[in-house]
MIGU-437459 format. One record per residue: y, x, z of N, C-alpha, C in turn; residue in one letter. Coordinates in steps of 0.2 Angstrom, whole numbers, plus 5000, padded with zeros to 4 digits. Each point is the difference from the previous one (the first is absolute). Example, Ala and Ser with C-alpha at 12.3 -4.5 7.8 and 13.67 -1.06 7.14 Angstrom:
2
497250665039500649965000500650045000a500549984996500650045001500549965003s
//
This chain:
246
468748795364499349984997499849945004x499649974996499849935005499550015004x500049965005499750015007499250014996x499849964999499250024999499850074996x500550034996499850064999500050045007x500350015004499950035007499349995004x499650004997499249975003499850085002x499649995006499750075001499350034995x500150054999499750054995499550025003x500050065001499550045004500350015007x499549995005500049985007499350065000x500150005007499450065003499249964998x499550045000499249975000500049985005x499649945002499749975004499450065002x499750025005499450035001499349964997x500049944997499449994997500150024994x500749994997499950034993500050084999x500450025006499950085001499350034999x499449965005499450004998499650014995x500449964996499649974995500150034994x500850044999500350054995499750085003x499850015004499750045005499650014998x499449945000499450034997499750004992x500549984998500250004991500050064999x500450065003500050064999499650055000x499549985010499950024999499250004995x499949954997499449974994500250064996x500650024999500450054993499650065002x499950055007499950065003499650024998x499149965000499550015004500050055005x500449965005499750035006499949945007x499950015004499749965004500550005004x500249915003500850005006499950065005x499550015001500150045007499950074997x499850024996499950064997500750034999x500550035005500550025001500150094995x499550025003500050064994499850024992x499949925000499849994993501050004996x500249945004500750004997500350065001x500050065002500350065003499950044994x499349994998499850064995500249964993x500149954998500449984993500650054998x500050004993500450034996500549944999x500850055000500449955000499949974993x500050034995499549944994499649945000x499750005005499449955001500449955005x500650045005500149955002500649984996x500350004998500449974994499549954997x499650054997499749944995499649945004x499849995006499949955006500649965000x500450035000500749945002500249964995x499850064993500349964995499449944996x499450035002499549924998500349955006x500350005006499949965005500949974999x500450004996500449984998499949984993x499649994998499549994992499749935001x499750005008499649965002500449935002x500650045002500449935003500549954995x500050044993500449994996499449944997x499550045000499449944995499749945006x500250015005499949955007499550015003x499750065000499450015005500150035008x500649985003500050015006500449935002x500250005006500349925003500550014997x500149924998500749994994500650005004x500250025009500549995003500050095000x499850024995500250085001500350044995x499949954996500749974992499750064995x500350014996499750014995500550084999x500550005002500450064997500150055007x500049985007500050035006499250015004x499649994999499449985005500050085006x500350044998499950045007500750015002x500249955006500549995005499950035006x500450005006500249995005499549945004x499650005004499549955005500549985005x500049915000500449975009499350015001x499750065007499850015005499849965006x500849985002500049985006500150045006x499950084996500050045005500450054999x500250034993500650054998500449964998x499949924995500449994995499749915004x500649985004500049935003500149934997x500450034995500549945000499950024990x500249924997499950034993500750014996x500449995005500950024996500249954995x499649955001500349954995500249945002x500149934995500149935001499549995003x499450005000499349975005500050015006x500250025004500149995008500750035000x500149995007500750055006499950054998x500850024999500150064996500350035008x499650055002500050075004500850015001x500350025008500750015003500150094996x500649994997500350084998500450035004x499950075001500550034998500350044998x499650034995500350064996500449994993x500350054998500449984995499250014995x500349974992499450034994500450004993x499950034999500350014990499749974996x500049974996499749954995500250014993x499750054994500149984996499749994992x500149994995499749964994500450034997x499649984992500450054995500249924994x500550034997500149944993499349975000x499850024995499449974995499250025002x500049995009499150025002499649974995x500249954998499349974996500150014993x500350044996500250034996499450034994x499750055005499550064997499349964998x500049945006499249984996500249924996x500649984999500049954995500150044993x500450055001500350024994499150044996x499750035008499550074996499449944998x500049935002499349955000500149974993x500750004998500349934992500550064999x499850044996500550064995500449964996x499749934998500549984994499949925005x500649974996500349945000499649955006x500249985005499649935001500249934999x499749964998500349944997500049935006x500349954997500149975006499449965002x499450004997499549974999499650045007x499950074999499650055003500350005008x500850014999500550005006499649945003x500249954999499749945005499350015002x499650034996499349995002499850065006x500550044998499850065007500549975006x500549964999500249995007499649945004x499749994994499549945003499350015004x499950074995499450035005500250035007x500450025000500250045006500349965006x500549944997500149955007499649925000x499549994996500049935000500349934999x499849955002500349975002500049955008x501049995001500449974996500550075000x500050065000500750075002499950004993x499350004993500350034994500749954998x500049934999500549964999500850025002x500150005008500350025005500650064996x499450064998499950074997500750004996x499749964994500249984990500649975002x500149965007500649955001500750055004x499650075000500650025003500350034998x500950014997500250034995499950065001x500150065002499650074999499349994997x499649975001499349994997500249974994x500149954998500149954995499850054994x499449954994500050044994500649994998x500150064995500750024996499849954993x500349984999500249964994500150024994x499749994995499850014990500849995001x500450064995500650034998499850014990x500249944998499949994993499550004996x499549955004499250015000499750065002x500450055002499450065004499950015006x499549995003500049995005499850065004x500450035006500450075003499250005004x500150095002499450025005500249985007x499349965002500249985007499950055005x499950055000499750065005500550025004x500749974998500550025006500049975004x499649925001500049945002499350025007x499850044997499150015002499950055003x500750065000500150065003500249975006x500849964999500249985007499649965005x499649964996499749965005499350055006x499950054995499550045003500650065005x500450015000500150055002500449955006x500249955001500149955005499449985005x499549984996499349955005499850105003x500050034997499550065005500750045003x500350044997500550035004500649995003x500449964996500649985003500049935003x499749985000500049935006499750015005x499650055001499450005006500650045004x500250054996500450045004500549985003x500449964997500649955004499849975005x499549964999499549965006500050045006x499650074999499750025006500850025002x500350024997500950035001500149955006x499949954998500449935003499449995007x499449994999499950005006500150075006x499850054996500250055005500849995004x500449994996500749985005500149945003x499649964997500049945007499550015005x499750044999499750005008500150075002x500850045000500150045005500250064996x499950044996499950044996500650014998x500050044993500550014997499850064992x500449974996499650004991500650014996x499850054998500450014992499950024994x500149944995499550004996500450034994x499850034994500450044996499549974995x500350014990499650004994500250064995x499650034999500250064995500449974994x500450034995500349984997499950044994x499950075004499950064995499350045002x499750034996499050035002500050054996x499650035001499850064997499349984999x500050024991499349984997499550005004x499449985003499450055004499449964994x499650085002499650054995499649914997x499749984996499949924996500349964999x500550005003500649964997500250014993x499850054998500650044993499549974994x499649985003499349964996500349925000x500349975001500249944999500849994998x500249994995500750004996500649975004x499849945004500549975002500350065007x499450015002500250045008500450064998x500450024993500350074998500449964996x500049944996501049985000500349995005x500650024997500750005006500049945005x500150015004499949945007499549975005x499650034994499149965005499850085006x499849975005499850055007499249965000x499450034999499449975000499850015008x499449995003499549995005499950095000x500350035004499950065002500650074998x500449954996500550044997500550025006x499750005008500450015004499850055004x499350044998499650045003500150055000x500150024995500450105000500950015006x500349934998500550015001500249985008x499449975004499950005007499550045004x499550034996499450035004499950074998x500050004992499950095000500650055000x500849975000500350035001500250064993x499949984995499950044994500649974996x500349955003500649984996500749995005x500650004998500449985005500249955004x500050005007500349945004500249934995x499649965001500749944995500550005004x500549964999500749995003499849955002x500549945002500049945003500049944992x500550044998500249964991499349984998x499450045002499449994994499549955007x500349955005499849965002500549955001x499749915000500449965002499949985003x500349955004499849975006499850035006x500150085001499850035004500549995009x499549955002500449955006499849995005x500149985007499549995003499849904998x499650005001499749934998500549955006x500249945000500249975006499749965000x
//
């Protein structure tokens, strides 16, 4: 993928924005910051529906715009638990533990596929790549062949959503992760990064057409088959690139 697509995604809250995402919430409770037993006595219902106005809020921009729009409750650089922010913005931290690193085919799959059910044209393709990176990366983007719009085949002109899966499942999942892959082993460490090949539907996915034809692995399609244990071991075959990073 082209370098500019590997731009850092979601990095930890800054503690002003933590603050600030903080008291977004707690505006959702009524309860008072210090009023510690007020949060205690909430119904998990209430606090659900707290959370869910307070990712409502970030989506329609009412809390600090560096707390993005689709993650706003992150991980806080402290200074005191959490030092360092594990990315290209400063010195990246000496290792040395091993870490396992992996991604699935198609993570940005479920919300291109579940957001544009039918067809996206070459018109609307540019114009979401253009919101999303600016300029000059949308250009850069469209110049790069994995991205490149697909080309009218007999005056019809094909869906670009394959174009717009990969690009999405590159800038958030699979380039961040090679990234940190990469700096973790150069400063001591040691990485093995794997991609699913093969997934086991998980529960909304079976809601989105593409994430249940033959070959697509969606954004979680990796969760039953690593965590709850309810399906078989995959083998090694249903991962590539499982290596240590050099």
């Amino acid at each position: 993928p082209d370098a500019d697509c590997c731009l850092k995604d979601y990095g930890f809250l800054s503690t002003d924005v933590h603050t600030n995402v903080l008291n977004s919430w707690i505006g959702e409770t009524n309860c008072n910051a210090t009023d510690i037993a007020c949060f205690e006595a909430m119904s998990l219902d209430a606090l659900m529906s707290s959370q869910n106005d307070l990712l409502n809020a970030a989506v329609n921009g009412d809390v600090d715009a560096a707390a993005g729009a689709s993650e706003p409750i992150r991980p806080v650089r402290d200074g005191v638990l959490i030092t360092n922010p594990l990315d290209l913005t400063a010195t990246f931290p000496k290792q040395t533990k091993p870490i396992l690193l992996s991604t699935v085919r198609n993570e940005a799959a479920t919300t291109i596929y579940g957001n544009f059910p039918s067809s996206v044209d070459e018109s609307l393709y540019e114009e979401l790549v253009s919101f999303t990176f600016g300029s000059p990366r949308t250009q850069r983007i469209l110049n790069t062949a994995v991205y490149a719009v697909s080309p009218a085949v007999n005056g019809v002109e094909p869906d670009q959503r394959p174009q717009l899966e990969e690009l999405g499942t590159d800038q958030i999942w699979r380039c961040a992760t090679w990234t940190f892959a990469r700096n973790w082993v150069g400063n001591g460490g040691k990485a093995f990064v794997g991609e699913y090949l093969v997934g086991a539907t998980y529960p909304g996915n079976e809601e989105v057409p593409f994430c249940t034809s033959g070959g697509a692995v969606c954004h979680q399609d990796d969760i039953e088959i690593i965590v709850r244990g309810s399906l078989p071991l995959p083998c090694r075959a249903w991962v590539t690139d499982e290596r240590p990073v050099e």
